[in-house]
C-alpha positions in Angstrom: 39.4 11.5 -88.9 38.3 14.5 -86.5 34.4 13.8 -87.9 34.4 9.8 -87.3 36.2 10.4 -83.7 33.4 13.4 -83.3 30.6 10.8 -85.0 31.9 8.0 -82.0 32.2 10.4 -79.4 28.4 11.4 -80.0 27.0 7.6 -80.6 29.1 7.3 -77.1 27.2 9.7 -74.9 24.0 8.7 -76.6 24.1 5.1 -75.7 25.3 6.4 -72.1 22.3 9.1 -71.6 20.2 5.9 -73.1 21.7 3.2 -70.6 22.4 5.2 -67.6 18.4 5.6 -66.6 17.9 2.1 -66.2 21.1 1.1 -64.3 20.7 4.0 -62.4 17.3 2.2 -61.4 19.0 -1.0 -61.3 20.9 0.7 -58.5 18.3 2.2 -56.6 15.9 -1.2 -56.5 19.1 -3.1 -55.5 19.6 -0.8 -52.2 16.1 -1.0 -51.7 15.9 -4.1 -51.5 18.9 -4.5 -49.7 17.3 -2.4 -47.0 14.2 -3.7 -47.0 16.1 -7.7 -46.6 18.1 -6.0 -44.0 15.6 -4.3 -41.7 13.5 -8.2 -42.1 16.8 -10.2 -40.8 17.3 -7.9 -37.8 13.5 -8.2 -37.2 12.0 -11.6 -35.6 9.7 -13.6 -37.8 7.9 -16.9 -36.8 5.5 -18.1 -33.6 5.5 -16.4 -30.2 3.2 -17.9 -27.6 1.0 -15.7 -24.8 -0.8 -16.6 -21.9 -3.5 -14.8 -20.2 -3.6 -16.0 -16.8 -6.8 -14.9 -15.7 -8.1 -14.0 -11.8 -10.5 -11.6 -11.8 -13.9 -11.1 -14.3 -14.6 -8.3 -16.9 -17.7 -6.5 -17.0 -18.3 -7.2 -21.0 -16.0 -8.8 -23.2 -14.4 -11.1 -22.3 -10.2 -10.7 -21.5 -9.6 -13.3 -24.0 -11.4 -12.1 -26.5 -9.8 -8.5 -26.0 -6.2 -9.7 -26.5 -7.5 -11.8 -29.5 -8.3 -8.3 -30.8 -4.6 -6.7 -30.0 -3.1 -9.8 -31.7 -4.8 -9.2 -34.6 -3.8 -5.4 -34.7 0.1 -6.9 -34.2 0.1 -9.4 -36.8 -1.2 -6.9 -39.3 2.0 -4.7 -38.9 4.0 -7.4 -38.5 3.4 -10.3 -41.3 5.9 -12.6 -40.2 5.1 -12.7 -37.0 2.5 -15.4 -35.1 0.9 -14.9 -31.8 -1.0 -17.8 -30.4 -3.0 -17.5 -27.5 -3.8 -19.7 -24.4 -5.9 -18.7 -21.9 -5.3 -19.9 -18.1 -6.4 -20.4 -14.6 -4.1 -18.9 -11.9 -3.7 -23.4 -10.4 -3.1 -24.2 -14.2 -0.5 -21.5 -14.9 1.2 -22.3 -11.7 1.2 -26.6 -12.5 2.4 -25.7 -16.2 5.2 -23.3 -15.1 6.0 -26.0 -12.3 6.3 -28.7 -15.3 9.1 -26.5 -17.3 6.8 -24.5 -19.3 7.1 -21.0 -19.7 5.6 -18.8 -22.6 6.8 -15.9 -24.6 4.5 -13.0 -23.2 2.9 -13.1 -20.1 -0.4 -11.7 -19.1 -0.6 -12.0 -15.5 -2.8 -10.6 -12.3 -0.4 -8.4 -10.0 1.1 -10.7 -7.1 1.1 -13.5 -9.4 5.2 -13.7 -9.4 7.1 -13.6 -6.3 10.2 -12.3 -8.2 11.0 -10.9 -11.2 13.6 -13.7 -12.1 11.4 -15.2 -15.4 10.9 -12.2 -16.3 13.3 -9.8 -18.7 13.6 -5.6 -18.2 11.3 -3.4 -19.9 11.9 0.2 -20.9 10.5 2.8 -19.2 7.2 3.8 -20.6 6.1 7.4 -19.9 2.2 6.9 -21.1 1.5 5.1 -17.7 0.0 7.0 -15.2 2.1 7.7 -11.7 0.2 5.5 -9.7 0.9 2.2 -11.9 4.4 3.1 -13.0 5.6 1.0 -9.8 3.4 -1.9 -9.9 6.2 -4.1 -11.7 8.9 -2.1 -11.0 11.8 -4.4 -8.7 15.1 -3.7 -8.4 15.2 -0.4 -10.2 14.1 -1.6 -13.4 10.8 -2.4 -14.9 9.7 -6.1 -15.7 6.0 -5.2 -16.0 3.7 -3.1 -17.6 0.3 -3.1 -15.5 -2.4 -2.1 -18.9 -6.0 -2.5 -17.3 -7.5 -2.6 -14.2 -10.8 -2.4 -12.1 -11.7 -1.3 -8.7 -14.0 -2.3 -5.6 -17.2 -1.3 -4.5 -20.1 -1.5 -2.5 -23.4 -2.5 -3.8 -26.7 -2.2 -2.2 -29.8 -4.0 -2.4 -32.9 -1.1 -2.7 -35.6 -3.6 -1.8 -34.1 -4.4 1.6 -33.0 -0.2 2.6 -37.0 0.1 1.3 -38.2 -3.0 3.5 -36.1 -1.6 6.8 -37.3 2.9 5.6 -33.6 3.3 5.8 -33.0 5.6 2.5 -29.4 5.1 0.3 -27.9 7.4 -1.0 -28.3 9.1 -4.9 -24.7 9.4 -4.8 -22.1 7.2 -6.4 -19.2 8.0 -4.1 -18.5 7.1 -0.4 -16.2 9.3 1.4 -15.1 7.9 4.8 -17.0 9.6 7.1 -20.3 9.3 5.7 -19.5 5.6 5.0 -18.5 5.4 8.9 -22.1 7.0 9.2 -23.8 4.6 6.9 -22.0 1.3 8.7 -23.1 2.4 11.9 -26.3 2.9 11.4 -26.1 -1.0 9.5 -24.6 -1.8 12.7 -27.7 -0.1 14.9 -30.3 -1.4 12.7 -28.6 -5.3 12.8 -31.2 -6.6 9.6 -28.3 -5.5 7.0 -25.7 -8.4 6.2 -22.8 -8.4 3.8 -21.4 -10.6 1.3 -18.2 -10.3 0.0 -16.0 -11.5 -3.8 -12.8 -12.6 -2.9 -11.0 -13.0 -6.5 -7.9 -15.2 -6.5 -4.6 -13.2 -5.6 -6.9 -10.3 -5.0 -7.6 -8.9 -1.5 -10.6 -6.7 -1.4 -10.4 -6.4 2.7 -7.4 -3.8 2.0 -9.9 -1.5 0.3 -11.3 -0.5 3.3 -8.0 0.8 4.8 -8.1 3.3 1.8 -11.3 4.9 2.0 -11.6 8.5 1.2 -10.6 11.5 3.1 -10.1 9.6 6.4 -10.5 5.9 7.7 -13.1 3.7 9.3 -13.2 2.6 12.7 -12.5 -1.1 13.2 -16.0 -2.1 14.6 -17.2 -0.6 11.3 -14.1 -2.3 9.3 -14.7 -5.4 10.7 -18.5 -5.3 9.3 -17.2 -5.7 5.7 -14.2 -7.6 6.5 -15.7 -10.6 8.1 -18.5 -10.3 5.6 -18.4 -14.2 4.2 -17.2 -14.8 0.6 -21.0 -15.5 -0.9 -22.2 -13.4 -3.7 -25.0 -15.6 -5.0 -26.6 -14.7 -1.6 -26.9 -11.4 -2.6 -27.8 -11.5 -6.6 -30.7 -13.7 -4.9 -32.0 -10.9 -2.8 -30.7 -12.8 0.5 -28.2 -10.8 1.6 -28.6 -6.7 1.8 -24.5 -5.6 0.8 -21.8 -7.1 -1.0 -18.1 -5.6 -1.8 -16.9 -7.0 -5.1 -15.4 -5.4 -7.9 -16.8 -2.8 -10.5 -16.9 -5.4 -13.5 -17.7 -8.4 -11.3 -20.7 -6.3 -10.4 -21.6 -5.6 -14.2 -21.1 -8.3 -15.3 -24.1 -9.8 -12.9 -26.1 -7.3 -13.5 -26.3 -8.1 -17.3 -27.0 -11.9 -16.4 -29.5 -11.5 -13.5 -32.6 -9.6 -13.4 -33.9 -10.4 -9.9 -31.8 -7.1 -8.7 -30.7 -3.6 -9.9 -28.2 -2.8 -7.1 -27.2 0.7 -5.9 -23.3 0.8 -6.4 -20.6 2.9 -4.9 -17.3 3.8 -4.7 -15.6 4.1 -2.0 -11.8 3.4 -2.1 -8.2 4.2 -3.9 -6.5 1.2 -3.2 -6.9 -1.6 -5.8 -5.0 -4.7 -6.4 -7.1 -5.7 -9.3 -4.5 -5.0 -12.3 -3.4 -7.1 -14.8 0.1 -7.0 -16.1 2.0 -8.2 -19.3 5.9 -9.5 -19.3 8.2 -10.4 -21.5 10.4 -14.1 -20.5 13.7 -13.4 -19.7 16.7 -15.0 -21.8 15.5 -14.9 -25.0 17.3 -14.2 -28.1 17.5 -10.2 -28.7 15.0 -10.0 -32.0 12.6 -12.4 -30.3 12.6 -10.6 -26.9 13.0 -6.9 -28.8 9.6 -8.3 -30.6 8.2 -9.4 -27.6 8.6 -6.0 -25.5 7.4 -4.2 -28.7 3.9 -6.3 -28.6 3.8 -5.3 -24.6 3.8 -1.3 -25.5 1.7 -1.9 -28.0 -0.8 -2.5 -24.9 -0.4 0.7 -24.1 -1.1 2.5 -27.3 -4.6 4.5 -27.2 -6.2 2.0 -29.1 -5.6 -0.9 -27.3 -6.4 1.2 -23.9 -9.9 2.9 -24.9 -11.1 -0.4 -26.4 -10.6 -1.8 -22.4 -14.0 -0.2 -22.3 -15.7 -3.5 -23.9 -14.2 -5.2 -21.1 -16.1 -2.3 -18.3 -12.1 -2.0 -17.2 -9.5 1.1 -16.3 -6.8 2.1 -18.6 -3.6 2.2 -17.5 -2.9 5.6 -19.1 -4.5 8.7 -19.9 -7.5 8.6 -22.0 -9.3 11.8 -21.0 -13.3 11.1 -22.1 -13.4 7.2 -21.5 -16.5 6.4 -19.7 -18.1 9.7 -20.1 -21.4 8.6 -20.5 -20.9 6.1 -17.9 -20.5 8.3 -14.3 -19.4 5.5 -12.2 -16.5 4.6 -14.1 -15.4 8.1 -15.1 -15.7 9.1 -11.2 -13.0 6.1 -10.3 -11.0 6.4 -13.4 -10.6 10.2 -12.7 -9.6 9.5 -9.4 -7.3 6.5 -9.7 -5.4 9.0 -12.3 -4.3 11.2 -9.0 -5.5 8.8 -6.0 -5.0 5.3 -6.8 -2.8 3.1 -4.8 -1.3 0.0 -6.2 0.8 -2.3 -4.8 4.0 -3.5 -6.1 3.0 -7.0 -7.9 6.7 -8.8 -6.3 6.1 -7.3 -3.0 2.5 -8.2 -2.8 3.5 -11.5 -3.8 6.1 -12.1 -1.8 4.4 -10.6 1.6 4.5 -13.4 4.1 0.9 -12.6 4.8 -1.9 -10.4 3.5 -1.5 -6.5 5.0 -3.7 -5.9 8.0 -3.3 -2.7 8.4 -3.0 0.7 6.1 0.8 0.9 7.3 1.3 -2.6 5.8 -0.6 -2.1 2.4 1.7 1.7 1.9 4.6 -0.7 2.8 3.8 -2.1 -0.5 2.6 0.3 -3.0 5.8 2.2 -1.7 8.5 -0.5 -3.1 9.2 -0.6 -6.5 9.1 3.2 -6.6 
């Protein structure tokens, strides 16, 4: 009797040392997968919709074509999830918004929402750099996350300095006394005319209240500010100055060969940033899905390939634009220097600042 109960006893734990592998397995590919179907249903899956409203040029690539890139990146680490992408007009954003439609994400130049009402709260994101952390701040809390940007300059034509044996500078900087120097002796001379690029929602004027290390007189101001908005004139040779942006600028300079301007810069203000938001009262996965594609404008990646588009990061990428010394110049200095205004407040200003006071005024609130 002991040997058979002995005999059972062993057959026993042999089928259970045989058995207990595999449901032991069975066990750990159930709670696998039982995470793995749990993390998915908290997570969004299906269509999101971006626009790109666009108001000022790139130098290379085009803006389109960059976020194209970023929504690839996305959709790779998140298979469920479908980005499509429409590309707008600053008149056709406003008529679609006007007619009930509103998208998902929102790319959008700074001052193109007076408030911050369509838009949901971001969380604080510490990779921006100081000067663009307020740009769409409003009420305390962050509803935008500015993730390129360019800058003005000035751009001179070297055949008509050479035609009037006035000699330009080797420099690529303008501080504000030698520019005061140069714009008087424009002035004395009275052969040198100006053209200047007025992008939509953009307001290059305020760039001259931000020139380096001091300010310009207004007789010299006023030289460049009531410049006419014309800058075929001066890609055709028939106009000696023009004060655009950086990438408007390179951009015409790979299409045209009639001129190789002399470009400077000159100035720490810019209001040429673009901004991406997140619509407000969505459901949480959708909007937590949403604000996760809007960092992921920030990552490294995404900011050093702004360099196809001849645009700033955002953040701090240390050797972008070595090889190029314009752009590494302005980007170093807009890391420390730059002044931005608030996106609502620039917006919202019943006119457009005309004076230094006014444009601190608004890259002051949101802070």
């Amino acid at each position: 009797m002991k040997k058979a109960f002995t005999l059972f006893l062993c057959l026993f734990f042999a089928v259970l040392c045989a058995l207990s592998p595999s449901l032991l397995l069975q066990g750990i590919h159930k709670n696998t997968y039982t995470l793995w179907a749990q993390k998915r249903q908290a997570r969004y899956t299906g269509d999101l919709v971006l626009w790109h409203i666009v108001s000022f040029k790139t130098g290379g690539e085009s803006g389109v074509s960059y976020l194209k890139a970023r929504i690839r990146a996305f959709e790779q680490k998140n298979p469920y999830v479908f980005v499509e992408l429409r590309a707008l007009s600053v008149p056709e954003a406003r008529e679609a918004i006007a007619g009930g439609e509103f998208p998902d994400l929102v790319s959008f130049p700074l001052g193109f929402f007076a408030d911050a009402s369509a838009l949901c709260p971001l969380p604080a994101n510490s990779s921006l750099l100081r000067p663009f952390r307020h740009a769409g701040r409003s009420g305390g809390k962050i509803y935008a996350y500015p993730y390129m940007a360019d800058f003005y300059t000035l751009s001179a034509n070297p055949d008509a300095f050479f035609a009037e044996d006035m000699p330009l500078s080797l420099e690529t900087e303008w501080s504000a006394p030698a520019l005061l120097e140069w714009t008087q002796a424009l002035l004395s001379a009275g052969t040198f005319s100006a053209s200047l690029s007025r992008p939509l929602l953009a307001f290059p004027e305020a760039a001259l209240f931000c020139t380096r290390n001091g300010a310009l007189s207004g007789k010299s101001r006023s030289f460049w500010q009531n410049a006419p908005a014309d800058t075929s004139a001066f890609w055709a040779g028939e106009v000696s100055l023009l004060l655009s942006p950086a990438a408007e600028v390179k951009r015409a300079e790979s299409q045209n060969t009639v001129l190789t301007p002399q470009v400077y810069g000159f100035s720490d203000y810019t209001d040429l940033c673009q901004l991406i938001g997140v619509r407000a009262g969505m459901d949480t996965q959708k909007e937590a899905i949403c604000q996760e594609f809007a960092a992921a404008l920030l990552s490294r990646t995404a900011q050093r390939a702004l360099s196809s588009l001849y645009l700033l990061p955002t953040t701090a990428q240390e050797d972008l634009y070595a090889d190029a010394p314009l752009y590494h110049q302005e980007y170093a200095r807009l890391q420390k220097c730059a002044r931005v205004p608030n996106s609502f407040a620039f917006a919202a200003a019943p006119q457009l600042p005309a004076s230094a006071e006014e444009c601190a005024k608004m890259w002051q609130l949101g802070k």
